[in-house]
C-alpha positions as CSV (number, residue, x, y, z in Angstrom):
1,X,1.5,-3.7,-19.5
2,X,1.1,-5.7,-16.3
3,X,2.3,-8.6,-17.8
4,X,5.5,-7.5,-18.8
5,X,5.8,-5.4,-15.9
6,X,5.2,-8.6,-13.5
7,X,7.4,-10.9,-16.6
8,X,10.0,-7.8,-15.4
9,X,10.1,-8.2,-11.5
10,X,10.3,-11.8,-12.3
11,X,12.8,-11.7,-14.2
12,X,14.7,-9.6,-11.6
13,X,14.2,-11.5,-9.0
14,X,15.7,-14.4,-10.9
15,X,19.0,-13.4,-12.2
16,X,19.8,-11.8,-8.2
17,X,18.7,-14.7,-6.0
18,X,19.4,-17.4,-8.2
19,X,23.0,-17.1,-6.8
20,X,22.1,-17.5,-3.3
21,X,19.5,-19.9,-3.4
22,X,18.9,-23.7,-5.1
23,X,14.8,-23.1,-4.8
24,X,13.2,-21.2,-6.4
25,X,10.4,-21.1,-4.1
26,X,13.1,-19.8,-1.6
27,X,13.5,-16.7,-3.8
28,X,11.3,-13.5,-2.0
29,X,8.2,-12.3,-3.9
30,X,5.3,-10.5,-2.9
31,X,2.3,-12.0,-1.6
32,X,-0.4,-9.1,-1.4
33,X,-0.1,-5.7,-0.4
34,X,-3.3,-3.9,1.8
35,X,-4.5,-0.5,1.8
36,X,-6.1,0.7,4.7
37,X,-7.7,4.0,5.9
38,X,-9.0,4.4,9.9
39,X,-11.3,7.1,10.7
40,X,-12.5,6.7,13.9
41,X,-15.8,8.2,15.2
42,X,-15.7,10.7,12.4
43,X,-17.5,8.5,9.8
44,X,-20.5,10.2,9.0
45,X,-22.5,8.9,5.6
46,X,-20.8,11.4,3.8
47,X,-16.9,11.2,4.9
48,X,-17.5,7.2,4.4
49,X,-18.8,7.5,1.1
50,X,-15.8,9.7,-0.5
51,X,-13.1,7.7,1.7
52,X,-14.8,4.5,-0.5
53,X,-14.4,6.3,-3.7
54,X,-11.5,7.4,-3.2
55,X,-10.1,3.5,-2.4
56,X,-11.9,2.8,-5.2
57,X,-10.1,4.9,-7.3
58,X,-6.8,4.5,-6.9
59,X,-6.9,0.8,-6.6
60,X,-9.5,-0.2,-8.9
61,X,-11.2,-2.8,-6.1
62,X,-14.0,-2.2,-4.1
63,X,-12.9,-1.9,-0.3
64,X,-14.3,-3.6,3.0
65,X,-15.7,-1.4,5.8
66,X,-14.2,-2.6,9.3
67,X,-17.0,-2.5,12.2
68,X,-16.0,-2.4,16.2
69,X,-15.5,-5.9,17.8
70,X,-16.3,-4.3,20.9
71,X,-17.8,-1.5,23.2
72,X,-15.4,0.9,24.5
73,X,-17.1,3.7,27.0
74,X,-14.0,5.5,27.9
75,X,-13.3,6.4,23.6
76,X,-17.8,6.5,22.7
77,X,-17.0,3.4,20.5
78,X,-19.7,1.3,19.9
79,X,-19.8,-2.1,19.1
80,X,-20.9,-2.7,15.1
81,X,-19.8,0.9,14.5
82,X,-17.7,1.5,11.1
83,X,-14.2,2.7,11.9
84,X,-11.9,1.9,9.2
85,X,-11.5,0.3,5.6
86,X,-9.3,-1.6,3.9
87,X,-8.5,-2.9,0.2
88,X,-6.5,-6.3,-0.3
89,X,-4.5,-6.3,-3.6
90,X,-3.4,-9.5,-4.9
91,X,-1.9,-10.6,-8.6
92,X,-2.6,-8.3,-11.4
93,X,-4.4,-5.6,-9.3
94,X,-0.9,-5.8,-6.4
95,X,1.7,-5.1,-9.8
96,X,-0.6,-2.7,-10.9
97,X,-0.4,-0.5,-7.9
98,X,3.4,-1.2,-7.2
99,X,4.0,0.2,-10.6
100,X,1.7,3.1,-10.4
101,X,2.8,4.0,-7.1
102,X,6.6,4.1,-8.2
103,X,6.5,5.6,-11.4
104,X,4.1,8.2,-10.3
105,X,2.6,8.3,-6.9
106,X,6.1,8.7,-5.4
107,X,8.2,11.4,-7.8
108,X,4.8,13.7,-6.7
109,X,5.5,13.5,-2.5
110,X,6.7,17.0,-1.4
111,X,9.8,17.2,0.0
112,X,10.7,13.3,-0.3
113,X,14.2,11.9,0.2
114,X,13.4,8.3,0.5
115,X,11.9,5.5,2.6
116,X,13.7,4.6,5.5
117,X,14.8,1.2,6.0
118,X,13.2,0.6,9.4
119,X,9.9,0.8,7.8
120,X,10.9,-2.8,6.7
121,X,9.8,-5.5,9.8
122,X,11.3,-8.1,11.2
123,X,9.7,-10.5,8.8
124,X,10.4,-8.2,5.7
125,X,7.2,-6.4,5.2
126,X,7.2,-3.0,4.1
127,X,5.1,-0.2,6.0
128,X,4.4,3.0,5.3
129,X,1.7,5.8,5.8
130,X,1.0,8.8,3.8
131,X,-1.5,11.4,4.3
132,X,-1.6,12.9,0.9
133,X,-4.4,11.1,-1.5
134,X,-3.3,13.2,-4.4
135,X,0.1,11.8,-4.9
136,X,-2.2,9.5,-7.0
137,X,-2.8,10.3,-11.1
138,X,-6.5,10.1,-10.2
139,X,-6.3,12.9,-8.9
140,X,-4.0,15.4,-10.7
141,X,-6.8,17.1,-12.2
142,X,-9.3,17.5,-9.4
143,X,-8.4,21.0,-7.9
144,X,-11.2,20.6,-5.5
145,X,-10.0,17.5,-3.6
146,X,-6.6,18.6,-2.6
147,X,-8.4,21.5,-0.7
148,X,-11.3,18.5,1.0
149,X,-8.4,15.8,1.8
150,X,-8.8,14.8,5.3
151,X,-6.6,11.7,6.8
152,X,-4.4,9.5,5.1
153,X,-3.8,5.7,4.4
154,X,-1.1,2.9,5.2
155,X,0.1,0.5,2.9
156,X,1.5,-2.6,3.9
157,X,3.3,-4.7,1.5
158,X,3.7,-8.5,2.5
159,X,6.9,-10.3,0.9
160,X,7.4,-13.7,1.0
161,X,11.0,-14.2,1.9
162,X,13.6,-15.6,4.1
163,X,15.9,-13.1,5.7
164,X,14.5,-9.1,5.9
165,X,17.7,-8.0,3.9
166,X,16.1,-9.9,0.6
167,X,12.9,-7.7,1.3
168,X,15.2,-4.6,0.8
169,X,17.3,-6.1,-2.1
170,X,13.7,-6.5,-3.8
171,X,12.0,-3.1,-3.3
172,X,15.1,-1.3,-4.2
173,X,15.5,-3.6,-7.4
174,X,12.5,-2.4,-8.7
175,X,12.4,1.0,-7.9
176,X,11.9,2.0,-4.4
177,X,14.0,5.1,-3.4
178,X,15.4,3.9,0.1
179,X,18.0,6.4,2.1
């Protein structure tokens, strides 16, 4: 399935750019898309080890636990403390995700128009937040955590291009719902 969904994008991405540009390593494509969840000073053993499942569950990867760099007195941040984690999705695992998160994440977002197109950078990364874990077909069945779901994620999506308006052409080629 991942293959001929990537063989799909690919494809794509061919037949539009291939007008504008004589490279095809000029042509955008994305690099690696990152997952990541901060919690602050409230992660106690337990709230850390459901945020990790969680990650793991809807991306398949095991995630990375950010510590402090530094002390902060006036916030009671320690240095070596745990604060946040991330996942970094490359290859199979990144196409997996986009097409999970299109197909079904997304159509289950109450009250959902669209992304806006300022979540797009300068350099044509896509940004975007959501605090609702059960978007997610991991957890259509589990009653129980929609009531326990504390917090939210951002997902960051890193395109390799040349001008910010090819990002755009590219997510809405494939199935993001931009206003």
């Amino acid at each position: 399935m991942i293959k001929n969904y990537k063989i799909y994008i690919k494809n794509l991405i061919e037949n539009e750019f291939s007008k504008e540009y004589k490279n095809v390593m000029m042509y955008p494509r994305f690099i690696k898309i990152i997952l990541s969840s901060s919690f602050g000073l409230k992660g106690n053993k337990q709230y850390l080890s459901e945020i990790y499942k969680h990650f793991y569950m809807i991306t398949n990867q095991k995630p990375i636990f950010i510590k402090s760099k530094k002390s902060v007195s006036n916030f009671g941040l320690r240095k070596g403390t745990i604060t946040s984690l991330k996942v970094t999705l490359r290859n199979n695992n990144m196409f997996n995700f986009i097409n999970k998160f299109i197909n079904i994440s997304v159509p289950r977002i109450k009250n959902f128009t669209g992304f806006k197109d300022s979540n797009i950078d300068y350099y044509g990364n896509f940004n975007f937040g959501t605090d609702e874990y059960y978007i997610f077909p991991e957890f259509f069945l589990d009653d129980n955590f929609i009531n326990k779901s504390k917090g939210g994620f951002t997902v960051n999506i890193i395109i390799k291009n040349i001008k910010r308006n090819d990002s755009l052409k590219l997510l809405k080629m494939i199935g993001f719902p931009f206003f």
